[in-house]
N, C-alpha and C positions, 0 to 999 in steps of 0.2 A: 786385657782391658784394665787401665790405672782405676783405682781406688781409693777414695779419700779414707777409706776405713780403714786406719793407721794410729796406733797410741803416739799421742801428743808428748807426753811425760806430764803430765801433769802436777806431780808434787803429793795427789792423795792416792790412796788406794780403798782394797776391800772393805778396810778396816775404819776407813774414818767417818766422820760423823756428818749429818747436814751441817752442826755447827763447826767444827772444824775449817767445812771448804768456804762458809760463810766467813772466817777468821778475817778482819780487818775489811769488809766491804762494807759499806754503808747504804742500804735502801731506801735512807728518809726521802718521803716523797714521792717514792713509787706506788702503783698499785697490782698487783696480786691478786689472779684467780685461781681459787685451787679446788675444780669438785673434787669429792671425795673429802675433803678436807677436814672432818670433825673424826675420822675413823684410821685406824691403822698408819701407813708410812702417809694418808696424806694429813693425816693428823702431826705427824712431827713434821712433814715440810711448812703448815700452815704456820705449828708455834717455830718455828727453827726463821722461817720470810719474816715475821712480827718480831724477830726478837732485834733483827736486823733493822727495823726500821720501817718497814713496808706495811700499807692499807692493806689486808687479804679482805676478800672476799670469799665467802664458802658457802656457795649452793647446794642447797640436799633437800632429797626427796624425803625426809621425814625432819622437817628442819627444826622442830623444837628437840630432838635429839641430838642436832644439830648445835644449838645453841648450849646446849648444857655439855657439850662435848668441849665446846672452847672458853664456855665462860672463865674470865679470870683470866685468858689471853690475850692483852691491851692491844687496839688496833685491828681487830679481829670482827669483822658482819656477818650474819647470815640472809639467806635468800629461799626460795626455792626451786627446786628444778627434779626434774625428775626425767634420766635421759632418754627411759624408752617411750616417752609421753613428747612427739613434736609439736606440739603443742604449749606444754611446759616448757621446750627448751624455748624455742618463739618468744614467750610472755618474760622470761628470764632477759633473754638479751635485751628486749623492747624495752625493760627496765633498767635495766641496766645504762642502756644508749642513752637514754632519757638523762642520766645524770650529766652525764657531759662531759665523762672521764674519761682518760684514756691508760691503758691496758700496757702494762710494762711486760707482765709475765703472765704468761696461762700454763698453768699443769694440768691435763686429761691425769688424775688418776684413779678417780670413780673407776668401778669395773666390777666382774662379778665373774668367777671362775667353775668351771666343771660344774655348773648347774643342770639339775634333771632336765631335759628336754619343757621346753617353755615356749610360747608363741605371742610376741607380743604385736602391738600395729597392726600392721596387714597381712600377719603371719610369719613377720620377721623371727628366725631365732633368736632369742635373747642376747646371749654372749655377743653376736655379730650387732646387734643394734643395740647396747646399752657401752660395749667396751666402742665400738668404732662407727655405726651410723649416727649414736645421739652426740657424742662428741664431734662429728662433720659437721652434723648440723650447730652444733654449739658456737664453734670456731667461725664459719661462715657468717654465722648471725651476726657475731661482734666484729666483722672483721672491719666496720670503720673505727670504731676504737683501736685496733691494732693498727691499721694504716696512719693513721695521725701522728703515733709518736715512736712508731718502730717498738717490737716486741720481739720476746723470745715463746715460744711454743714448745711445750715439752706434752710428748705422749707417750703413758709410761705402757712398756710392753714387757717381755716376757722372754727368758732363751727359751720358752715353750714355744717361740714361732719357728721352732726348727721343727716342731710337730709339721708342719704341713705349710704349703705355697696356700694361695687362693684356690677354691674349690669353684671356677667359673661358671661348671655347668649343673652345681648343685649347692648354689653359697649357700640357702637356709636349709640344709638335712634334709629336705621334703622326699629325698629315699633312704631314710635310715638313719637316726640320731646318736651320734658319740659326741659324749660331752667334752672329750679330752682335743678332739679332731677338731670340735669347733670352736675350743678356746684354742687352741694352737692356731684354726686360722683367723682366730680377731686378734689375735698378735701379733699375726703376720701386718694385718692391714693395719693396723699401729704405726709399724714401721715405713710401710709405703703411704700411709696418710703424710707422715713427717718428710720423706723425699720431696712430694709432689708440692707439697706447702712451701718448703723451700723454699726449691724450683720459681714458684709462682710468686712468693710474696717476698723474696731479696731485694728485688731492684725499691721497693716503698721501705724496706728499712725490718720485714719481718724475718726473720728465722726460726728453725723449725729442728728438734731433736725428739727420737727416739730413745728412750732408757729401757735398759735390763735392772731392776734394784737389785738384782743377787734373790737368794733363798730365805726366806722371813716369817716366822708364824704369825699372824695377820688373823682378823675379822676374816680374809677372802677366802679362810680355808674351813667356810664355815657350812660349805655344802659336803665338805669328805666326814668319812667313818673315821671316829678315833683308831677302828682297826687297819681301815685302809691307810695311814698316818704311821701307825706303827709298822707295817709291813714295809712301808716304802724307806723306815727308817730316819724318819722325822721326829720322830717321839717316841718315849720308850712306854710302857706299861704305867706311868705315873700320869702320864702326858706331861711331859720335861722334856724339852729338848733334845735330841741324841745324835741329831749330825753336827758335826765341828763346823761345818763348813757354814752353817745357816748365821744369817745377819740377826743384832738388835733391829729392833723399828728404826733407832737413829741412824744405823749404820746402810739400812734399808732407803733408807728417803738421801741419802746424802749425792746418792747421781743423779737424780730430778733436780733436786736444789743445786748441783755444782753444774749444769746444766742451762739451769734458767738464768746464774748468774755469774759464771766464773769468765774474769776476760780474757785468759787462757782462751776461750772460744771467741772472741771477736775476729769478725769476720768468714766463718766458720759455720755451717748450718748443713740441711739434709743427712744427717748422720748417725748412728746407733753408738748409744755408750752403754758403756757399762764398769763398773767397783771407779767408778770418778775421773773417766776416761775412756777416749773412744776406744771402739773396739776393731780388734781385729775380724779381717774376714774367719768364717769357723772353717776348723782344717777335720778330718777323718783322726779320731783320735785325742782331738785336742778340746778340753773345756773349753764351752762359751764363744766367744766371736758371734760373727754376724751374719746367716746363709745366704746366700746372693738371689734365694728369691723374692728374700724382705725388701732388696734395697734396688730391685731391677727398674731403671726409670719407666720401662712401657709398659710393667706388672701396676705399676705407682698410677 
């Protein structure tokens, strides 16, 4: 079966920066949602979209931390939202809608990683409802802002959805909770949120991408052991960095942002990227790529 999931050539690699793929674009006039946005890689995508020119907006669930996080970011709002709260996200959009804007870029990159076992809603697990049900809901809710002027959608995922497909006949753990299994499979539906959006919202002007940011020490690594961290060779006994391979934050956020705006991707959407470029399907042996049951359309 043919596969779009094929490097472009892109021009940037592992190594470059959100401002780099940003080099010479100009977003005056656009508007920008970025949850997550006052914290970690969405933190440099939010200052890397404003520096370019773009209104961001950045909803967050503790929003005066929120606001102190971007102060002195011109072009930069806060809101609040809180995604495992439907409720929140609802009252978010409703406000949102009410201005009368329309939605050039959305970045899902709110998330929350390998958390102890948590139940939020109706006994949702966490990771599945804060990485993938609050952002459905998110998206859906604005989706007349997106239809009016055409938009790009980015949901940022993980090569952790090669942990695991969809778990259909037990998505929220209710026989036995791993926290590793159940981040790997809100990554997975990252990926198949972004196919299905596509799919559905092309012919109005929407597109829809998947990202891998690479390896990053982040806020999200704020549920592991420093020892657990060092065993896996993240960090040495100082807590310093000790893999080569791990990104800056800028270098981290630069495939969400090359994503949301590079025209390299016009006309182009349903796809998984990754170091600033789509990615290949993943091979036995080979880093990275994309396992076919993130990007299967009837999984999607």
């Amino acid at each position: 079966m043919q596969t779009p999931q094929h490097r472009i050539g892109s021009g940037h690699g592992a190594r470059s920066t959100a401002d780099d793929v940003l080099d010479g674009i100009d977003l005056s006039g656009s508007t920008a949602i970025v949850t997550g946005g006052h914290s970690g890689l969405g933190l440099e995508t939010t200052r890397a979209l404003a520096a370019a020119g773009a209104r961001v907006v950045v909803p967050a669930r503790r929003r005066a931390a929120a606001q102190e996080a971007v102060k002195g970011i011109d072009g930069v709002e806060t809101d609040d939202l809180d995604l495992s709260d439907l409720d929140s996200v609802r009252g978010f959009a409703e406000r949102f809608l009410a201005s009368g804007r329309e939605i050039d870029i959305l970045v899902n990159s709110a998330g929350v990683m390998a958390c102890p076992e948590t139940r939020v809603g109706p006994g949702w697990e966490a990771q599945f409802a804060v990485n993938h049900l609050g952002h459905y809901a998110l998206v859906n809710r604005l989706r007349p802002a997106l239809a009016r002027g055409g938009a790009r959608v980015v949901a940022v995922s993980s090569g952790a959805h090669g942990i695991t497909g969809m778990r259909w006949d037990d998505v929220h753990f209710e026989r036995g909770y791993d926290r590793w299994q159940a981040y790997g499979q809100a990554k997975t539906a990252n990926v198949l949120f972004a196919v299905r959006l596509d799919a559905l919202g092309r012919d109005a002007g929407i597109r829809a991408f998947a990202v891998h940011p690479g390896s990053i020490l982040t806020p999200l690594q704020r549920h592991l052991a420093k020892e657990e961290m060092v065993e896996a060779g993240w960090i040495d006994e100082n807590g310093d960095p000790a893999d080569p391979t791990f990104k800056t934050p800028g270098q981290g956020a630069a495939t969400q942002v090359w994503a949301a705006t590079s025209p390299r991707l016009a006309g182009m959407g349903g796809v998984y990227c990754e170091d600033c470029d789509v990615a290949e399907p993943a091979r036995e042996g080979v880093e990275g790529g994309v396992h076919a049951h993130a990007t299967d359309p009837a999984e999607a």
